[in-house]
Biotite code that builds the C-alpha atoms (Angstrom):
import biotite.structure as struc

atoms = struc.array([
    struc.Atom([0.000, 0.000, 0.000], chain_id="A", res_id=1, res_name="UNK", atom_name="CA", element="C"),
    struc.Atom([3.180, 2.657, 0.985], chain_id="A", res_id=2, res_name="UNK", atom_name="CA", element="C"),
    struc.Atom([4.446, 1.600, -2.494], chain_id="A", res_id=3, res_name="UNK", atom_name="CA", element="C"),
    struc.Atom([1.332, 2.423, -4.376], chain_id="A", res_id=4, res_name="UNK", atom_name="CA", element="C"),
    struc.Atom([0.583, 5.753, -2.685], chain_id="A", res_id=5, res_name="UNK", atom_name="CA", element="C"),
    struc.Atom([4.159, 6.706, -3.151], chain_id="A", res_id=6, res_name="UNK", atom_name="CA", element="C"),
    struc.Atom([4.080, 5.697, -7.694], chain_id="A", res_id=7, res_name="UNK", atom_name="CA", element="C"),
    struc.Atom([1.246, 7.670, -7.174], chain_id="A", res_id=8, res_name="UNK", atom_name="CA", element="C"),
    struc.Atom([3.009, 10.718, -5.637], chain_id="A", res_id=9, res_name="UNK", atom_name="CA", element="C"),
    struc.Atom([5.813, 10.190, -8.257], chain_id="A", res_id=10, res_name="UNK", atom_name="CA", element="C"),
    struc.Atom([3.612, 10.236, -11.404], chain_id="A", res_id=11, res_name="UNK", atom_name="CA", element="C"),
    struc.Atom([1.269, 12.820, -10.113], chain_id="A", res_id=12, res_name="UNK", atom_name="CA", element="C"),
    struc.Atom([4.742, 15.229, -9.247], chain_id="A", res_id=13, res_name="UNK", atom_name="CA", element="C"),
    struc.Atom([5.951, 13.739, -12.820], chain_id="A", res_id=14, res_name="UNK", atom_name="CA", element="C"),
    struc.Atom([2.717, 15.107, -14.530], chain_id="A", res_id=15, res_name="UNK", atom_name="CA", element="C"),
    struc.Atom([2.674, 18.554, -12.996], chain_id="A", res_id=16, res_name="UNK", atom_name="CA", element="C"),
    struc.Atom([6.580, 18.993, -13.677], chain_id="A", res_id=17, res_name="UNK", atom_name="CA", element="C"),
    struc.Atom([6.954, 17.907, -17.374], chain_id="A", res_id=18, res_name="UNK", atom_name="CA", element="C"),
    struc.Atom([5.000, 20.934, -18.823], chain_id="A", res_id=19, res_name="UNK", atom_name="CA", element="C"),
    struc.Atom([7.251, 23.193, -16.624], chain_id="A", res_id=20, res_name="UNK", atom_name="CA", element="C"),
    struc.Atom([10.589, 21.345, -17.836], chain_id="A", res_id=21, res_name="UNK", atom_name="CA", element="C"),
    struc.Atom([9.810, 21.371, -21.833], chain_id="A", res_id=22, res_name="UNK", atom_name="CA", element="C"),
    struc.Atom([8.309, 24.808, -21.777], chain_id="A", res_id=23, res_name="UNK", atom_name="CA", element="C"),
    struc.Atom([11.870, 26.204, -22.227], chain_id="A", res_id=24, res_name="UNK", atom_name="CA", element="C"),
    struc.Atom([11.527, 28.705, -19.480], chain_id="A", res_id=25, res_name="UNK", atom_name="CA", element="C"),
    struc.Atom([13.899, 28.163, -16.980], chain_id="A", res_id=26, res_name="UNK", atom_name="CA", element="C"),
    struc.Atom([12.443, 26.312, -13.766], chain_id="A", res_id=27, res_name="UNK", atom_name="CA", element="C"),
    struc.Atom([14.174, 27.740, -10.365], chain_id="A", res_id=28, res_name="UNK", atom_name="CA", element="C"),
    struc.Atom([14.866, 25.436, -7.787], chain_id="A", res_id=29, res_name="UNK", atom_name="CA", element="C"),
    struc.Atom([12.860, 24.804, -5.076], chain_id="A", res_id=30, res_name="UNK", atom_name="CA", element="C"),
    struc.Atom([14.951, 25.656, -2.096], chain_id="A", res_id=31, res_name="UNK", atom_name="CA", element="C"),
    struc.Atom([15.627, 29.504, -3.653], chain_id="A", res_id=32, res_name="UNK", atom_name="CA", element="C"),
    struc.Atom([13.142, 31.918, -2.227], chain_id="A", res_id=33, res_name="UNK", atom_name="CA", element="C"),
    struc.Atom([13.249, 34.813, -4.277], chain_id="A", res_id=34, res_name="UNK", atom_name="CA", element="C"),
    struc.Atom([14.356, 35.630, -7.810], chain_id="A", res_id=35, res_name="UNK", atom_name="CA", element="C"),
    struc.Atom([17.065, 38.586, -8.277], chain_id="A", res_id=36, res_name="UNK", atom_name="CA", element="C"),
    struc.Atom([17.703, 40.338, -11.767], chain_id="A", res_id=37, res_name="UNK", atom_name="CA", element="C"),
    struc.Atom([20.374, 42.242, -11.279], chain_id="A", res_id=38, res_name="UNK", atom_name="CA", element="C"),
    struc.Atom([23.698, 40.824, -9.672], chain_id="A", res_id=39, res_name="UNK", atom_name="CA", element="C"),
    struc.Atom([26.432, 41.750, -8.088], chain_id="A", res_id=40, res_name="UNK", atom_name="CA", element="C"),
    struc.Atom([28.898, 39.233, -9.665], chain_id="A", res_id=41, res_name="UNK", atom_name="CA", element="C"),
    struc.Atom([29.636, 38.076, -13.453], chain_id="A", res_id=42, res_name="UNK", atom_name="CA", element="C"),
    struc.Atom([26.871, 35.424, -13.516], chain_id="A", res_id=43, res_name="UNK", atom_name="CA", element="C"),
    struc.Atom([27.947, 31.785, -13.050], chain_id="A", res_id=44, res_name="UNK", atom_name="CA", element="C"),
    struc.Atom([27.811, 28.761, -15.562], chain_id="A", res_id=45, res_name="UNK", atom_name="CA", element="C"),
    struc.Atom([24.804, 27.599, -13.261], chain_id="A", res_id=46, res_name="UNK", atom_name="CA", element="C"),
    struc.Atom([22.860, 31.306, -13.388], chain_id="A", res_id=47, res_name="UNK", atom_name="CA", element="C"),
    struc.Atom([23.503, 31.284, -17.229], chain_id="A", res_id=48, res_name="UNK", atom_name="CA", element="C"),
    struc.Atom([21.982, 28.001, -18.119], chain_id="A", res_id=49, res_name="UNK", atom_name="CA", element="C"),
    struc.Atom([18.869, 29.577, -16.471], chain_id="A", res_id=50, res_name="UNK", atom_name="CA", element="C"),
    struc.Atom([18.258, 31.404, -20.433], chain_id="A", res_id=51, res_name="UNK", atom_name="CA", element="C"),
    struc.Atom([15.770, 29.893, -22.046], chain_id="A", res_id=52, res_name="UNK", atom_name="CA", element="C"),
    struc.Atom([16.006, 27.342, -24.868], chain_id="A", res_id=53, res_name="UNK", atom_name="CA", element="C"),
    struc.Atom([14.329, 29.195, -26.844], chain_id="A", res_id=54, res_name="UNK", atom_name="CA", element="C"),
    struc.Atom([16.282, 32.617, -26.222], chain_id="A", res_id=55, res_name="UNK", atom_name="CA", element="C"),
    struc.Atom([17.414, 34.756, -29.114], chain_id="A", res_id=56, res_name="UNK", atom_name="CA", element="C"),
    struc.Atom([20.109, 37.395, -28.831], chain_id="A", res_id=57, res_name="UNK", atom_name="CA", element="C"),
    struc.Atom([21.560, 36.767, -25.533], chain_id="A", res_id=58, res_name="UNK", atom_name="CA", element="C"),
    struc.Atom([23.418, 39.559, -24.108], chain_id="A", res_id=59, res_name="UNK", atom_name="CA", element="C"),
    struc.Atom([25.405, 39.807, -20.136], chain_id="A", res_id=60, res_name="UNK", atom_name="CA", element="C"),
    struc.Atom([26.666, 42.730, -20.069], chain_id="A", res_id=61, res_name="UNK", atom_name="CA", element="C"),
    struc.Atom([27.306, 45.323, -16.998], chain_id="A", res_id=62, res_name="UNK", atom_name="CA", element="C"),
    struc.Atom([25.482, 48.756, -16.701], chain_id="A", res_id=63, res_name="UNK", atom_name="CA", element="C"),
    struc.Atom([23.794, 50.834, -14.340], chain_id="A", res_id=64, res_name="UNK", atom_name="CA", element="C"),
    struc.Atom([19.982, 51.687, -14.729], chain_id="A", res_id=65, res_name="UNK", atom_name="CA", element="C"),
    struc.Atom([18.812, 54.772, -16.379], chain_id="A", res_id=66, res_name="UNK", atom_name="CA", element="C"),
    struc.Atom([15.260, 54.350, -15.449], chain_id="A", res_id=67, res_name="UNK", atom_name="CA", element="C"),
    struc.Atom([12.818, 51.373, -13.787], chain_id="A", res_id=68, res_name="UNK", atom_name="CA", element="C"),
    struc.Atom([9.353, 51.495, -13.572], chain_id="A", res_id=69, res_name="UNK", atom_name="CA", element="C"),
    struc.Atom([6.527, 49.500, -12.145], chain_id="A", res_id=70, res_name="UNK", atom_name="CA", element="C"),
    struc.Atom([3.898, 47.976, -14.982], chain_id="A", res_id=71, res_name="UNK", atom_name="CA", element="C"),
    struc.Atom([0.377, 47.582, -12.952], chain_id="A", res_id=72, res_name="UNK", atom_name="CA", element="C"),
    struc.Atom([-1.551, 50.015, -13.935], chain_id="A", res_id=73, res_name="UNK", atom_name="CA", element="C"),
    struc.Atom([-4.127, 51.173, -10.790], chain_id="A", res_id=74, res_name="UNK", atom_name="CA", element="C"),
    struc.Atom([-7.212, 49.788, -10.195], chain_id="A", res_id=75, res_name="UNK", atom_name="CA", element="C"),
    struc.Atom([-10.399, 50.493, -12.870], chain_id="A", res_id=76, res_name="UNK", atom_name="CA", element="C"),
    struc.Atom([-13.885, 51.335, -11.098], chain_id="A", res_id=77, res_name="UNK", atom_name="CA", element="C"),
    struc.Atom([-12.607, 49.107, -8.534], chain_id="A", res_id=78, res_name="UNK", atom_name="CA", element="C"),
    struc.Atom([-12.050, 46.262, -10.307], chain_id="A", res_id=79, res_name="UNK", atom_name="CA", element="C"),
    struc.Atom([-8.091, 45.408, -10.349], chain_id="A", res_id=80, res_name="UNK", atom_name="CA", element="C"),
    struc.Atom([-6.187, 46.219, -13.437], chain_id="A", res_id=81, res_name="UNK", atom_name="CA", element="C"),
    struc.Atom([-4.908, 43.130, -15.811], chain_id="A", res_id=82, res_name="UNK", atom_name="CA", element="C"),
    struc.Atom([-1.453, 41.321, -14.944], chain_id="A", res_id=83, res_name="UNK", atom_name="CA", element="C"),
    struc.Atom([1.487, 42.107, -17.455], chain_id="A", res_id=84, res_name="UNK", atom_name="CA", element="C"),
    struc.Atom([3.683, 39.868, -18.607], chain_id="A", res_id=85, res_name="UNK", atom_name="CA", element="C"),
    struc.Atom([6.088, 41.235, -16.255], chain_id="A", res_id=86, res_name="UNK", atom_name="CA", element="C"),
    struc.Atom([5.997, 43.273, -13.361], chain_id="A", res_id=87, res_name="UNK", atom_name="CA", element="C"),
    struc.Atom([9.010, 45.748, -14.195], chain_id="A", res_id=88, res_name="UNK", atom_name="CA", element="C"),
    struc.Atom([10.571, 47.548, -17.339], chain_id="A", res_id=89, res_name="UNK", atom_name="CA", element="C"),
    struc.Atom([14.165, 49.181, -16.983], chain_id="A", res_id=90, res_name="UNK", atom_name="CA", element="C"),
    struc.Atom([16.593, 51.175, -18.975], chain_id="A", res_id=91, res_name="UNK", atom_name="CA", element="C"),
    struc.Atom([19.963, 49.991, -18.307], chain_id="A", res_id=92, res_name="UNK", atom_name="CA", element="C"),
    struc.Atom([23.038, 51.973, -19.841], chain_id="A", res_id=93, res_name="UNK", atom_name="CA", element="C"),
    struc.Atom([25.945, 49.578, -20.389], chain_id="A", res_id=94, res_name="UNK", atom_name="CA", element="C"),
    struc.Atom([29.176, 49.819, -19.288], chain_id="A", res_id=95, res_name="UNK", atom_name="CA", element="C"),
    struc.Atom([31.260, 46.420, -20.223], chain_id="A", res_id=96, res_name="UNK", atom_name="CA", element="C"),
    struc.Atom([29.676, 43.411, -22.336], chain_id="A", res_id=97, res_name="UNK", atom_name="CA", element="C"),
    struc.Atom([30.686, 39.965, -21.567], chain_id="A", res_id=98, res_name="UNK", atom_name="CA", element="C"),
    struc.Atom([28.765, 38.302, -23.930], chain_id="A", res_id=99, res_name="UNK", atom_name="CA", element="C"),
    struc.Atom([26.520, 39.908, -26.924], chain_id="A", res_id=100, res_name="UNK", atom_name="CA", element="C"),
    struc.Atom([26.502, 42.507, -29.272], chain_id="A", res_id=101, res_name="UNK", atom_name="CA", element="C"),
    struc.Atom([26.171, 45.732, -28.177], chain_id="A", res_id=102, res_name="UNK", atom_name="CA", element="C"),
    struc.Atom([28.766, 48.590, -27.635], chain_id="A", res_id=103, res_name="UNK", atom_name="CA", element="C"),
    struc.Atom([29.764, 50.387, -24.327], chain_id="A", res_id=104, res_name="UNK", atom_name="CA", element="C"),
    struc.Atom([27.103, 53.384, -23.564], chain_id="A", res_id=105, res_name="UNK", atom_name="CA", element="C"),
    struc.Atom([24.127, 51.101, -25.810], chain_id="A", res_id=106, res_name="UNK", atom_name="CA", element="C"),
    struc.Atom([21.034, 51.147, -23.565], chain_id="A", res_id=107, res_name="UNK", atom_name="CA", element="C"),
    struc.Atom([18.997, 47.890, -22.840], chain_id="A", res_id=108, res_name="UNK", atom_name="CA", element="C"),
    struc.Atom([15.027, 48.349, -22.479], chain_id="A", res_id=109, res_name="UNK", atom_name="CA", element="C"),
    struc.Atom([14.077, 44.808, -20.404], chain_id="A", res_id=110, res_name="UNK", atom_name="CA", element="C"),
    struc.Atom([10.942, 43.682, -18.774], chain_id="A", res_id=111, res_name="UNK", atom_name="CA", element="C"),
    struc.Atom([11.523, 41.269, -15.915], chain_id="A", res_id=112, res_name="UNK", atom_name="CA", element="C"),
    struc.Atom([9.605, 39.999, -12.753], chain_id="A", res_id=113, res_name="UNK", atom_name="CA", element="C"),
    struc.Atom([6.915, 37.332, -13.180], chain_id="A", res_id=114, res_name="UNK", atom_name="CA", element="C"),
    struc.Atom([3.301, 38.377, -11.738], chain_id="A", res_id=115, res_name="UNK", atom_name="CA", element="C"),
    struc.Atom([1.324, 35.834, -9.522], chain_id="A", res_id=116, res_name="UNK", atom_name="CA", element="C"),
    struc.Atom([2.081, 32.792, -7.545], chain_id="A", res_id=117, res_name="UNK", atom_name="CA", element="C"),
    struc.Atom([3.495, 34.732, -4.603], chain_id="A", res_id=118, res_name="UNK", atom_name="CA", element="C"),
    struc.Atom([6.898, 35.201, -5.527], chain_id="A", res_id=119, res_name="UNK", atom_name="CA", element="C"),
    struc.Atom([9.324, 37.561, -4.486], chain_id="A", res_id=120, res_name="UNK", atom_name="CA", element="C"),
    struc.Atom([11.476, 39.516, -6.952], chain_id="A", res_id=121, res_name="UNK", atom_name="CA", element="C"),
    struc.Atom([14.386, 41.664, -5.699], chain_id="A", res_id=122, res_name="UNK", atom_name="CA", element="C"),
    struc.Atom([15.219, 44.059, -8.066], chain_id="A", res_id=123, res_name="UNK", atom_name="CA", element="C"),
    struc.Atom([17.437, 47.648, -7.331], chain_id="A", res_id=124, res_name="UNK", atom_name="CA", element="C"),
    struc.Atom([14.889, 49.221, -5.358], chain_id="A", res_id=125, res_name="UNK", atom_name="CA", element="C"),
    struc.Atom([16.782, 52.200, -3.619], chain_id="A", res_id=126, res_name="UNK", atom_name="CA", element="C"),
    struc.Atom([18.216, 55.582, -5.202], chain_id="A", res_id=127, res_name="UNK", atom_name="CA", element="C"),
    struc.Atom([21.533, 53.978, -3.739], chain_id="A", res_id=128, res_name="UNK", atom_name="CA", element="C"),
    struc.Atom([21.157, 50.397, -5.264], chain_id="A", res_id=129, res_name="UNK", atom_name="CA", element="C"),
    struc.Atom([19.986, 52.007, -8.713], chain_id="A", res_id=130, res_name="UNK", atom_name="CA", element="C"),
    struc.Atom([23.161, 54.343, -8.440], chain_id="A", res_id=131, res_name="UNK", atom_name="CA", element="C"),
    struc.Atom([25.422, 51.017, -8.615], chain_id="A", res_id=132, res_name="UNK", atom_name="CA", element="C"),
    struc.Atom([26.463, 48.773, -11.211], chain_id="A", res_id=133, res_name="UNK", atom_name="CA", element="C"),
    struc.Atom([25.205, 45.344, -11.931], chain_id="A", res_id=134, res_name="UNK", atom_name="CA", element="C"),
    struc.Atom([25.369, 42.274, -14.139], chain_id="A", res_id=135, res_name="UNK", atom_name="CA", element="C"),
    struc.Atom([22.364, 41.186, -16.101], chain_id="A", res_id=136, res_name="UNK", atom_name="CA", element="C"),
    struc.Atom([21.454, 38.320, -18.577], chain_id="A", res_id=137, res_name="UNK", atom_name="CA", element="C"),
    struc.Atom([19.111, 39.564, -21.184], chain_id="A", res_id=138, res_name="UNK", atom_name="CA", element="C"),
    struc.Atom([17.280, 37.821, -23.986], chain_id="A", res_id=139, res_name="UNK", atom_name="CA", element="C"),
    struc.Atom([14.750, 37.922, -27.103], chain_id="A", res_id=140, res_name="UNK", atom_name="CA", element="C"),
    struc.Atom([12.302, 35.811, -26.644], chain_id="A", res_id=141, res_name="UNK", atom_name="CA", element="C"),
    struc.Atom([9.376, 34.751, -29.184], chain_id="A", res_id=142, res_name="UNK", atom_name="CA", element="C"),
    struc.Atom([7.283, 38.090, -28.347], chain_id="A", res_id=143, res_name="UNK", atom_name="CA", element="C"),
    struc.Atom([10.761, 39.739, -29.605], chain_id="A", res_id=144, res_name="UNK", atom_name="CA", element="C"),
    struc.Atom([10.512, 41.890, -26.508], chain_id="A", res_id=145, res_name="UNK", atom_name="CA", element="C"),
    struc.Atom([13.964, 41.828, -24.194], chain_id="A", res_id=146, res_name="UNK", atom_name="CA", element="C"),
    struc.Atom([13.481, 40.289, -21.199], chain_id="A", res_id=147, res_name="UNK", atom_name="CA", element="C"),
    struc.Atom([16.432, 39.537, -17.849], chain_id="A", res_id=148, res_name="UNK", atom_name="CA", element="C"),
    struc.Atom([16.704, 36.072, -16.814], chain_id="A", res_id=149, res_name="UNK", atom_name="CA", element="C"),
    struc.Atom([15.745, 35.707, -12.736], chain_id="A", res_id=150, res_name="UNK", atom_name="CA", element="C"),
    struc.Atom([18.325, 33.835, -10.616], chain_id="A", res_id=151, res_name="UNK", atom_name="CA", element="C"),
    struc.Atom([17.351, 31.890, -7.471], chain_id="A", res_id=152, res_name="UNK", atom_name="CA", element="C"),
    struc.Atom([17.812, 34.277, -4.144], chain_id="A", res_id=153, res_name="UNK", atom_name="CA", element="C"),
    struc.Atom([18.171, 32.591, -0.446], chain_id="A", res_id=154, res_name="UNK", atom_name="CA", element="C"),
    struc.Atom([16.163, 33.570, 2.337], chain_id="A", res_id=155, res_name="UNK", atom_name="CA", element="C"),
    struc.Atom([19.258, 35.407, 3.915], chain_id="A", res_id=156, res_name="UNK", atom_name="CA", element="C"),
    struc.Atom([20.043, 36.733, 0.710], chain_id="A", res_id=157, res_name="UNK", atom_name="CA", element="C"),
    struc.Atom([16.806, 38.193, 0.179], chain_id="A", res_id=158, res_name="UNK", atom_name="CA", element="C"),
    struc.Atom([16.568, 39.610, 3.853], chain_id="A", res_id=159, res_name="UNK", atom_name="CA", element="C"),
    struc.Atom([19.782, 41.385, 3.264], chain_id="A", res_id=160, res_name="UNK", atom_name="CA", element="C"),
    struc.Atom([18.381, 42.830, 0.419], chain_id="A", res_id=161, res_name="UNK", atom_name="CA", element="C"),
    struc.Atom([14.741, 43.968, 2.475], chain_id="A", res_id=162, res_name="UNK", atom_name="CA", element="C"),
    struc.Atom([17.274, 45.836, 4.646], chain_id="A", res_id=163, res_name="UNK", atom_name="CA", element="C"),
    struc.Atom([19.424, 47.428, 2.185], chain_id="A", res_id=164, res_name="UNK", atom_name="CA", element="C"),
    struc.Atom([15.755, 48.450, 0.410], chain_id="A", res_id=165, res_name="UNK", atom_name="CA", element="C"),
    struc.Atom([14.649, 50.207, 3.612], chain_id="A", res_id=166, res_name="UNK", atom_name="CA", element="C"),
    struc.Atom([17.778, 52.008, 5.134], chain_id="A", res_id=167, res_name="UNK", atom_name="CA", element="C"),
    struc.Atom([17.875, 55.633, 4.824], chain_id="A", res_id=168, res_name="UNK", atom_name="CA", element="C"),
])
């Protein structure tokens, strides 16, 4: 009987999973608790085979960000506004390309942040974070819109982070 209930745990984890695993976006693990777009470091092996299969035009470069907005509109007649693809759009003006195309001084326009599901996206929120430099890993995808690619964030990680946000 523990056999049998555990196949059944197996195929029914198997059935959920597969859709996520050939959809060519990249799955994060399940011990990360946050996703961050912008790093501090040259992104790893691991962080870049987080682009999608599908991903055209692949660019890591390093820049700072010119401009970041917020894409929910406010609510209509109150009746909340439609989800966006993404949560976020930024500007970033780079500096150094480590893989890609583009020049020095080019500017980047990338939407980034998944909507729904809870999840926690750490992004530079602060006039001092969006005053530094950071690494990103951009893509084309089939929409042909530019898009960053979210790395996995710990729970100390992403507390850090929460304080850095809020300190004056």
């Amino acid at each position: 009987m523990r056999i049998r209930k555990l196949f059944g745990q197996v195929v029914l984890a198997s059935l959920v999973l597969a859709p996520l695993l050939s959809s060519g976006f990249p799955v994060l693990a399940a011990e990360s608790y946050a996703t961050q777009y912008f790093l501090d470091e040259p992104p790893s092996d691991l962080d870049l085979s987080r682009i999608p299969s599908t991903a055209d035009d692949v660019i890591v470069a390093k820049g700072r960000i010119d401009s970041l907005a917020y894409l929910i509109g406010r609510d209509q007649s109150g009746e909340p506004p439609p989800l966006p693809k993404e949560l976020f759009y930024a500007r970033i003006r780079v500096r150094d390309v480590l893989r890609g195309t583009p020049q020095g001084g080019a500017t980047l326009d990338v939407y980034f942040g998944i909507p729904g599901g809870g999840r926690k996206n750490a992004y530079p929120a602060s006039e001092r974070m969006k005053g530094r430099e950071y690494f990103v890993i951009s893509y084309v995808d089939a929409d042909r819109m530019r898009r960053l690619v979210g790395v996995p964030m710990s729970v100390d990680a992403y507390n850090e982070w929460e304080t850095e946000r809020h300190a004056k």
